[in-house]
N, C-alpha and C positions, 0 to 999 in steps of 0.2 A: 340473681346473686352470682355473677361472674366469679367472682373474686375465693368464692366458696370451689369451686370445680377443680384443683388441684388439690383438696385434700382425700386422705381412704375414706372409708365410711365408716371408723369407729370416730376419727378424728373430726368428721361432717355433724354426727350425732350431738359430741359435746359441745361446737362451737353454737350448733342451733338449738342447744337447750333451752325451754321454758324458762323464768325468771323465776330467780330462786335460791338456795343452798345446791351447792354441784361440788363435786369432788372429781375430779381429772385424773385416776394413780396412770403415770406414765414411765411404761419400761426405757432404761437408756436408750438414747437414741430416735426414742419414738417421737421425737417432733414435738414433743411438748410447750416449749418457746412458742411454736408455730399454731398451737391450737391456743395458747392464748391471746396472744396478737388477733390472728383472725375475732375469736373470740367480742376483742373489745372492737373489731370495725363492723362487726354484726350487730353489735347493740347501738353503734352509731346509725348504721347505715341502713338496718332495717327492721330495728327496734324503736328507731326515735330518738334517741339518750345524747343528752349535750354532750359535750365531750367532757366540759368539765365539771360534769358529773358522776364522773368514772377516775378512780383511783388504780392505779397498778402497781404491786411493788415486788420488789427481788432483795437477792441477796450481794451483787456486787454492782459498783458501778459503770464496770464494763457493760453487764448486761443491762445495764436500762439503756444504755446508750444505745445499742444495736435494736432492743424492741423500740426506743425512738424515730429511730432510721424505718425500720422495717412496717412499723403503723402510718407513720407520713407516706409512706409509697402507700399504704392502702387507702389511705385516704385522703389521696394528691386530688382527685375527682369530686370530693364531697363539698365543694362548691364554700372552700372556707370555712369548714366546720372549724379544725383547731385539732389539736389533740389531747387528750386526756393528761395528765399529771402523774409521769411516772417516776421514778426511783428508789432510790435503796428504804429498808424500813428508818434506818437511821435517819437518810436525808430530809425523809417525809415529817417526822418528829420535828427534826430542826426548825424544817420550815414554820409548822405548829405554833412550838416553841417562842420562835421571833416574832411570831406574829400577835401570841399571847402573852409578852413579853409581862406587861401590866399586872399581872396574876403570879407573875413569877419573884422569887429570893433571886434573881438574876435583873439584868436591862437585857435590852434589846441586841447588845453586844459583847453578851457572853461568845467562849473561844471556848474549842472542844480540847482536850488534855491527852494527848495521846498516851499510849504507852508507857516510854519513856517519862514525858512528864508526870503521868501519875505516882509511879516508884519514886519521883525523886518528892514529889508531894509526902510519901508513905514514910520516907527517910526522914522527913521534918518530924512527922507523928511521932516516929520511934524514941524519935531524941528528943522530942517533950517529955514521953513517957518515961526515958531512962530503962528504954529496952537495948538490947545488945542485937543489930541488926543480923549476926552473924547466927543467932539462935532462932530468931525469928526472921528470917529472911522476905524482903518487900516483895519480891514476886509471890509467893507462899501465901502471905496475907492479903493480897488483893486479889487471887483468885479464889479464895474465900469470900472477900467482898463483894466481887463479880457473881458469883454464885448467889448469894444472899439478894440481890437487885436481880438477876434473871425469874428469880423466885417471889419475887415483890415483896423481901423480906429487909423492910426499914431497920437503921440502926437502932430504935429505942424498943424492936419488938426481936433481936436476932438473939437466939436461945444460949446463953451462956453456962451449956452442959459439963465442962471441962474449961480445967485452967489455959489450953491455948484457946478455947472458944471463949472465952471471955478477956486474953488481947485482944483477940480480933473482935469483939465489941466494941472495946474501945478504943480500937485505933479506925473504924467504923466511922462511931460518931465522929471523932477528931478529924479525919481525913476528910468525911460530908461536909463539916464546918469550912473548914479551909478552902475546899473547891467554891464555894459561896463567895470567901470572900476574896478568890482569885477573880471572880466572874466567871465560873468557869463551870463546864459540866463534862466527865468525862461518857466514854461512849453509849455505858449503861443506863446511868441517868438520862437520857435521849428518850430512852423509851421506857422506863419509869415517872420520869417526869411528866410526857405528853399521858400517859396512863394516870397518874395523878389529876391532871387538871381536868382532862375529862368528866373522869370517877366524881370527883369535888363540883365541879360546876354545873348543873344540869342544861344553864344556860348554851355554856360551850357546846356539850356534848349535841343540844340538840341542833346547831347552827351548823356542825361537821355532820350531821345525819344527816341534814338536810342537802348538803353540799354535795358528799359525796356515797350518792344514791346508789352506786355502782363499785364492789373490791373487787380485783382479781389480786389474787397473791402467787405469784412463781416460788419451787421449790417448798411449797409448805412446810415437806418433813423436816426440815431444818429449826423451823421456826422453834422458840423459846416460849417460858409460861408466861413470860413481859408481852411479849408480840402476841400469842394467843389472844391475855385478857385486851389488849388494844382493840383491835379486831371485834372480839366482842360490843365495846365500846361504841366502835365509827357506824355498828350497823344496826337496824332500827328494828321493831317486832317483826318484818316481814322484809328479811334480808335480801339481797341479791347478791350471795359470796359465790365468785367461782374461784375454786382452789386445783392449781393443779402443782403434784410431786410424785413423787415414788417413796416409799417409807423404806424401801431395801437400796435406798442411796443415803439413809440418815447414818451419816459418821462426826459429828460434830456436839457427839454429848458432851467431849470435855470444855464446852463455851456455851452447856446450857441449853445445846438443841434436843428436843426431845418430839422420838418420830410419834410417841404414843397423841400429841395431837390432833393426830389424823383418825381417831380412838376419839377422841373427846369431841371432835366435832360430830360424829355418826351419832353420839349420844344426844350431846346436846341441840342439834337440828335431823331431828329423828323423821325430816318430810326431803331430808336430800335426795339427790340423784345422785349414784358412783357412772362413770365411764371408765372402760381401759383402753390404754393405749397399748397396744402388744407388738404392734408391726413395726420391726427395728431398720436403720435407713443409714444406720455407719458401719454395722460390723457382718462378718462373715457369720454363717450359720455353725461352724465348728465355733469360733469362739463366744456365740450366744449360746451354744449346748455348753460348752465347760461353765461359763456365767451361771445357767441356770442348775448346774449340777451344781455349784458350790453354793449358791443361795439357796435350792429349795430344801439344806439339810437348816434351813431358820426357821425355828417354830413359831407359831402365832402370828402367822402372813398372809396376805390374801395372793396366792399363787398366781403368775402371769407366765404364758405360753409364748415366748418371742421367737417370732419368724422374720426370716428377710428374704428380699428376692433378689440378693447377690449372691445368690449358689454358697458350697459347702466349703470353697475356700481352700486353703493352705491348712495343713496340719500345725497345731501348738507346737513348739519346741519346749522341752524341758534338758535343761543343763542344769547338770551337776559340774561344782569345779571346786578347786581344790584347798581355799582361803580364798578370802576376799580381791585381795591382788590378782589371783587369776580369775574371778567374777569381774571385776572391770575390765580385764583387759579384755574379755572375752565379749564384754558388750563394746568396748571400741573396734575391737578387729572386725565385728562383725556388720558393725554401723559402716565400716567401713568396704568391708565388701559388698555390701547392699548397693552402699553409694555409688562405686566401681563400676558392678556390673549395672547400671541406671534404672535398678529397680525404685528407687526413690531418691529424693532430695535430702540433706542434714537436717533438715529443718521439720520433717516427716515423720523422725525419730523419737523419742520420749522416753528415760529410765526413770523408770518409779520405784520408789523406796521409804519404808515404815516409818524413818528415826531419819533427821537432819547428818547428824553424825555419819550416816553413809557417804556421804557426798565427797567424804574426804581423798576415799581407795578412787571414785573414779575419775572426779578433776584431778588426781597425778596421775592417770593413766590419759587423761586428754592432755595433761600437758605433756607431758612425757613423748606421747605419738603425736605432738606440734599438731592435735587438732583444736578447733575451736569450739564451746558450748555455751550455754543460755541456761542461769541459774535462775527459779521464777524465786520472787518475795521480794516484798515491799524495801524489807529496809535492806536491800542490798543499795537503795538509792537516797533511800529517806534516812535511815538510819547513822549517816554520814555528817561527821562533826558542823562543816562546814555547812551543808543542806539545815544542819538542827538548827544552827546559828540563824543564819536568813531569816526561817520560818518563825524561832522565839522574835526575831524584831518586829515583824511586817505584826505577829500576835500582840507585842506590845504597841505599837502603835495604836493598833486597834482597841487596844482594850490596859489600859495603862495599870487596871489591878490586877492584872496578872502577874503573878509574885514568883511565879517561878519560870518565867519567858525571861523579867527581870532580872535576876540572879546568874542567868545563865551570859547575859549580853552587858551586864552594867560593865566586866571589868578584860570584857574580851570587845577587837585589841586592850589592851590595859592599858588603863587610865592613874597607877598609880596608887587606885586601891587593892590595900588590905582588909583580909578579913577582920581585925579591931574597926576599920571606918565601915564598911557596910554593917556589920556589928553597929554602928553609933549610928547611924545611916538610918535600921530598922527602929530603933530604940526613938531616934527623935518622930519618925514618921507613927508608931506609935500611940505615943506621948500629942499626939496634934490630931489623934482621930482618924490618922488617915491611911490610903494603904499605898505603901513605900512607894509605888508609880507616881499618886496623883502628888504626893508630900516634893520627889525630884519635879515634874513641872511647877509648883509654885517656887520652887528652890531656886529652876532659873527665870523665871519669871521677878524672881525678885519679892514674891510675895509671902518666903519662909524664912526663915534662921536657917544659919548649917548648925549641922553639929556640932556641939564644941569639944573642946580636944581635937581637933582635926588638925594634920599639916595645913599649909594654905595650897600642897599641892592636889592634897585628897579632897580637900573641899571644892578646890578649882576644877577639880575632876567630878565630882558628884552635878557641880551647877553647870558647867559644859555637856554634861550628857544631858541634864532636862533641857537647858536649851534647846539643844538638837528634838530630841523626843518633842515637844512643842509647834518647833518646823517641822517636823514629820508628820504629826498628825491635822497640821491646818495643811500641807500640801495634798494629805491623803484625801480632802476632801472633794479636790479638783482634778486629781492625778489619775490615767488609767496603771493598775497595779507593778507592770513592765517599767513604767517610768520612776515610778515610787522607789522603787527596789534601786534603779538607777543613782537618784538621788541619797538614799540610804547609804549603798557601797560606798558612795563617792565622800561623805561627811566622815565616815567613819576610818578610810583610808583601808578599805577592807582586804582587798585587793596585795595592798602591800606585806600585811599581815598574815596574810595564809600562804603567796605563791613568792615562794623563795629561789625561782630560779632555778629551782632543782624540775625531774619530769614528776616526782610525786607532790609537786607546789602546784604544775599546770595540772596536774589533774584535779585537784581540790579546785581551781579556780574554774576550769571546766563544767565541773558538779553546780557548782554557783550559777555558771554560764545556761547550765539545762535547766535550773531553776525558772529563772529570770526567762527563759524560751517559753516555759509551760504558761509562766504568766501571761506571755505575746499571744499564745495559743488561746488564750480564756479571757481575751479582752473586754470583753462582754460583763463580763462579772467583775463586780465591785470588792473591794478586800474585803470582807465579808465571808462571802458569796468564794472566793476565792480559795480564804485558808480554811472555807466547810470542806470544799473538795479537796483538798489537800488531808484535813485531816482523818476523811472517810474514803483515803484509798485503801484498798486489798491488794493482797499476793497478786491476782489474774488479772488485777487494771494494769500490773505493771509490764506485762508478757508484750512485748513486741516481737515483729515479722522482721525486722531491719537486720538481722543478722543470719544467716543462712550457716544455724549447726543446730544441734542434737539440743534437747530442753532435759534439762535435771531438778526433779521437783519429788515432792512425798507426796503420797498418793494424801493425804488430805488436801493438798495443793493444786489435784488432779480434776475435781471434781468442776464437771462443766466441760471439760477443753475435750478434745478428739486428737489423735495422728493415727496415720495410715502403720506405722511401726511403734508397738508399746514394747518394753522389757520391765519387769515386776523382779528385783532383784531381794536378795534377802529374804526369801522364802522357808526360813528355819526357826524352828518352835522356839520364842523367848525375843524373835524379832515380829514376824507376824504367823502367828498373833504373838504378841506383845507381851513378856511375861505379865504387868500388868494383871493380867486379863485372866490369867490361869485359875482365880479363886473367885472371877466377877464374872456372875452368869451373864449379866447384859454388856460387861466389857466384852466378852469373848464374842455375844453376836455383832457389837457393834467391827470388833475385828473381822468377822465374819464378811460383814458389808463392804468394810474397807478393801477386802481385797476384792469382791464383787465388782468395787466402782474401778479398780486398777483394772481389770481386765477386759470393760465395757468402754475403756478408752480407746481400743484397737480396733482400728477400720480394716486392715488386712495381713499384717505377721502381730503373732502375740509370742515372746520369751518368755518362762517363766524362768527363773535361775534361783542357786543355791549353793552353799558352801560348803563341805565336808569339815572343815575348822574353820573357826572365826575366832582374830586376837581379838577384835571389836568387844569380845566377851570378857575382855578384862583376864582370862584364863586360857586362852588359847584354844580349849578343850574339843571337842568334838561337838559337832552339832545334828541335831534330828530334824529331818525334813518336817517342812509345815504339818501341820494335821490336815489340812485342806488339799493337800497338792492329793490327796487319795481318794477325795470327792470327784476325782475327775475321771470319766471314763478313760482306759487304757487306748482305747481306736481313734480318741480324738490328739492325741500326743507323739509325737517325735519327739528322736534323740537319746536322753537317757531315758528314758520311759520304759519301763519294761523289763529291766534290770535283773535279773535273778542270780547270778554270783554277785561278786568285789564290780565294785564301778573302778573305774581305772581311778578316780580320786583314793578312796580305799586303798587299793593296790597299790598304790605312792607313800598311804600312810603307815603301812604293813613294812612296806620295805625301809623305809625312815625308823621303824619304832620296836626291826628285832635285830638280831646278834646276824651277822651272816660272814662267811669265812671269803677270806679273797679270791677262792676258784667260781662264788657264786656272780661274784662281781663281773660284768661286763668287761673284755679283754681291749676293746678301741672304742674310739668315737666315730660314730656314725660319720659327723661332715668335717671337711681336711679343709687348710687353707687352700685356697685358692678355688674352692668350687665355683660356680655357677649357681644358682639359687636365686627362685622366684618366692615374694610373699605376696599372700592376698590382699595387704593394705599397703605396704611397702613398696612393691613393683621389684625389678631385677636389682639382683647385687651378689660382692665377691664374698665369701666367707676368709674373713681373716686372721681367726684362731678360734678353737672349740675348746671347750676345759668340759673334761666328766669325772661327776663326783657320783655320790654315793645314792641322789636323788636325781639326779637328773642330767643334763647335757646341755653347756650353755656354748651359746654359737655369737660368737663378733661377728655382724655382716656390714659393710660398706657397702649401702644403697646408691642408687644415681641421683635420687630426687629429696630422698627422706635425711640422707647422712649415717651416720654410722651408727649400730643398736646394737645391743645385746638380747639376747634371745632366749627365754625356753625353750629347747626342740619340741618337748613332747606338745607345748599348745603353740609352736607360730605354725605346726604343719606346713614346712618347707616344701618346695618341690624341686627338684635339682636339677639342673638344665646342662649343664656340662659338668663333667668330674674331672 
């Protein structure tokens, strides 16, 4: 067992466990990925086990992609075995799903609802109901509904205790209804529904027992009570689950995750094995000792000891600064002296932060200093008019009751309808039994009535798009999806419509243009097959290497990735933790973890930073250091650390906020025009006027390379080369 010989020997123990219930808890960093890969080529390779009769799944589809990669190398030798059946929980339902199509209120070509489309789904509800969307807001009531489905709590059983718990019943029911008859299941229903058909059919349940003999599940602690009872489900009186997670990385209760599964499994297969993973393999031993200071104040944990054998590292930095503006500027100047002096690459770098909302202070302090960054999340790319357009087509092609892919593309480019014709549009489709997609193909088919009352241009415009819809979906059935899309653009005059010749026109056609690439990329897969993967990307599928700067993400966006340079910004009570959290004992631990996983991202400099005021706060006021930044022992911290009078933020604030007479007041300014002056991100330049006021000393410098800035003295820390 070659293949076995590069791992430690906690890591050897779990992979050659007995057959059976296993639990893997693995400290960040500990190779966890790596013990379950091995894991499933030991059961190939010297347990016997078909390949595919092993299940594997995760939580993004980046990482199944990479355990794909990484299991095919282990088992390039195994003489054509195959490989196991991995990906996301979602994907794996889907697949189920299509397959059990015949048992389902769907065909075989239900389309997943994303986001987006489910709110605009939830907006139909509302305006049945004659709710006021602005009192009950859709996002508010579908994380209700999400919550109610993570919980396997159906609409005809969700407890209508209170007047808003009983909209949200019924826009429950109504919304379930409508995704029906869109064909459509949005992402919860995935694994509801596969949990359903199981539950209900004993036949099913016992044909997937039988199939797949073998789970491994990555990241447990994440997992939900839906995924739980699955699980339960796929595995037969005499299981073989191996689980491996960490419960002190579960940050994801607000979508349902809950770490206490790893609690429920120890009960309910009370013949398991635990293993731990302790021996960490990305970060310094300073910053596994602050990690473990701040998590081991979590009660009701089972404690792990992490060790590394990359010595003790660099001391933590702790910066204090003085408002947020100068908290970013202080994480570019410094990213950038790093860079400088070639302790690291841009792309090395990583600020992490509580609330989206941050990201505001330090993208203007990157543009500002002309540097570049990498914002992680989906819909910085998905989310994009032009992208949504594409993707409702290619959705309606594929699935023509799809009633709100419809809505979105009937009248873009415009065709001449108004809301009165799709108004008359809905009403005849209707009236005929049918749902508004399949009523426009018989429309141009020639096989419906239009509506009456119509202009003859709205009408000529309703049966020109079934036509088209028609040819689209008999080309989709010969067409690889690249060409499809081709032909779509091309019918539709798409192209004309969005790029106006202006640079924000190519960029919209662009977006289009990376579309239509992904599909080149995935020729393999059928449209289908296509907009599954599309509809079941994450924040971390979208993270590319192709740009070489600093990555800006919230530390629940954090979770998984690694850099050699992390910064944890926003370290003030009311940020994290969150005030949220301040009355919610298990919000407050889960804040707790959150900042755990932010600082187990760092392989070798860890920033922790913070603000003395923050206008973020809506009030400007003063702010108090985390509760957490005191869990950390004093020997493992630089910088402000240690502090016993005024921090010089303080001391700025003091003199900003009392009376003081002009003799106290500073008599010049430190830098004169015409200095000499070097900055640390900047490089050489002349100083060309200085202004001091009452806070501070601003300095104009003409750079050689950067161009001309304005300066704080007290943080560019100037050094003066000629006077």
């Amino acid at each position: 067992m070659d293949f076995l010989d590069g791992l430690n020997p906690q890591q050897r123990m779990a992979v050659s466990a007995p057959s059976g219930p296993v639990l893997v808890l693995a400290g960040p960093g500990s190779g966890k990925t790596r013990v379950l890969i091995h894991r499933a080529a030991y059961l190939v390779r010297h347990a016997g086990a078909a390949p595919r009769s092993l299940l594997a799944v995760t939580f993004t589809n980046k990482a199944a992609r990479e355990m794909q990669t990484r299991l095919a190398n282990l088992l390039a030798d195994a003489h054509g075995a195959g490989l196991p059946s991995l990906g996301t929980f979602h994907a794996a339902c889907a697949r189920i799903l299509r397959r059990e199509a015949d048992r389902l209120p769907v065909t075989r070509d239900f389309v997943i609802f994303d986001d987006s489309d489910q709110e605009a789904l939830l907006r139909q509800v509302l305006k049945e109901l004659n709710l006021d969307p602005r009192q009950h807001p859709p996002g508010r009531i579908h994380a209700a509904i999400s919550s109610a489905k993570n919980e396997l709590i159906l609409p005809e059983a969700y407890p209508a205790s209170s007047y808003v718990a009983e909209i949200v019943r019924r826009a429950y029911g109504r919304y379930d209804q409508l995704l029906r008859e869109n064909n459509a299941f949005d992402f919860d229903d995935l694994l509801v529904w596969a949990g359903r058909l199981l539950r209900e059919n004993d036949d099913v349940r016992d044909r997937y027992r039988r199939f797949y003999q073998h789970i491994l599940v990555d990241e447990f602690q994440d997992t939900n009570t839906a995924q739980y009872e699955l699980l339960r489900l796929l595995v037969s009186d005499e299981p073989d689950l191996f689980l491996v997670g960490d419960p002190d990385q579960s940050i994801y209760r607000w979508r349902g995750a809950d770490y206490r599964n790893v609690q429920r499994f120890q009960k309910d297969y009370p013949n398991h094995r635990v293993f731990l993973l302790e021996q960490n393999y990305r970060s310094t031993q300073h910053i596994l000792d602050a990690a473990m200071a701040v998590i081991d104040r979590h009660p009701d944990r089972q404690k792990k000891r992490l060790f590394t054998d990359r010595g003790q590292g660099t001391p933590i930095v702790l910066r204090e600064t003085y408002d947020e503006q100068e908290e970013a500027a202080y994480v570019v100047e410094t990213i950038a002296a790093l860079t400088l002096q070639k302790q690291l690459e841009p792309r090395d770098c990583a600020v992490m932060y509580r609330t989206n909302a941050q990201s505001r202070a330090l993208e203007e302090a990157f543009l500002h200093a002309n540097l570049p960054y990498r914002l992680v999340g989906a819909q910085r790319f998905y989310g994009r008019r032009e992208v949504k357009d594409l993707i409702a087509y290619l959705r309606l092609v594929h699935n023509p009751a799809d009633q709100v892919s419809l809505l979105r593309v009937l009248n873009t480019p415009p065709r001449g309808l108004g809301a009165k014709s799709i108004e008359a549009m809905l009403e005849a489709a209707a009236r005929s039994q049918q749902s508004p997609g399949v009523y426009l193909l018989d429309l141009g088919r020639g096989a419906a009535e239009a509506p009456s009352g119509l202009s003859a241009r709205a009408a000529g415009g309703l049966a020109s798009f079934g036509q088209h819809l028609a040819a689209w979906r008999e080309r989709a059935a010969s067409l690889p999806v690249a060409e499809l899309i081709d032909a779509l653009l091309g019918s539709v005059r798409y192209r004309e419509f969005i790029d106006d010749g202006t640079e924000e026109g190519e960029d919209r056609w662009a977006n289009v243009l990376e579309l239509r690439g992904l599909a080149q990329d995935y020729i393999d897969l059928g449209l289908s097959e296509f907009l599954q993967q599309v509809a079941l990307v994450s924040d971390q599928d979208t993270l590319t290497e192709t740009l070489n700067a600093p990555v800006l993400l919230t530390l629940h966006a954090a979770k998984g990735l690694e850099f050699r340079a992390v910064f944890v910004i926003g370290l003030d009570d009311g940020l994290l933790p969150h005030q949220r959290s301040f009355d919610d004992r298990e919000a407050m631990a889960e804040e707790r973890r959150l900042f755990y996983v932010g600082i187990t991202r760092a392989q070798d400099f860890l920033f922790l930073v913070r603000a003395f005021r923050r206008h973020s706060f809506g009030t400007g006021g003063v702010c108090e250091p985390s509760r957490f930044l005191s869990d950390i022992p004093a020997d493992l911290l630089a910088g402000d650390a240690g502090h016993r009078g005024p921090t010089r933020a303080q001391a700025l604030y003091e003199r900003q906020t009392r009376w003081e007479s002009l003799a106290d007041a500073p008599a010049e300014p430190r830098y004169r025009a015409g200095m000499h002056v070097q900055h640390s991100a900047f490089g050489d330049g002349i100083v060309m006027e200085s202004h001091l006021d009452r806070e501070d000393e601003t300095v104009t410098i003409a750079f050689g390379q950067a161009g001309v800035k304005r300066l704080s003295a007290s943080l560019a820390r100037l050094e003066v080369l000629d006077d």
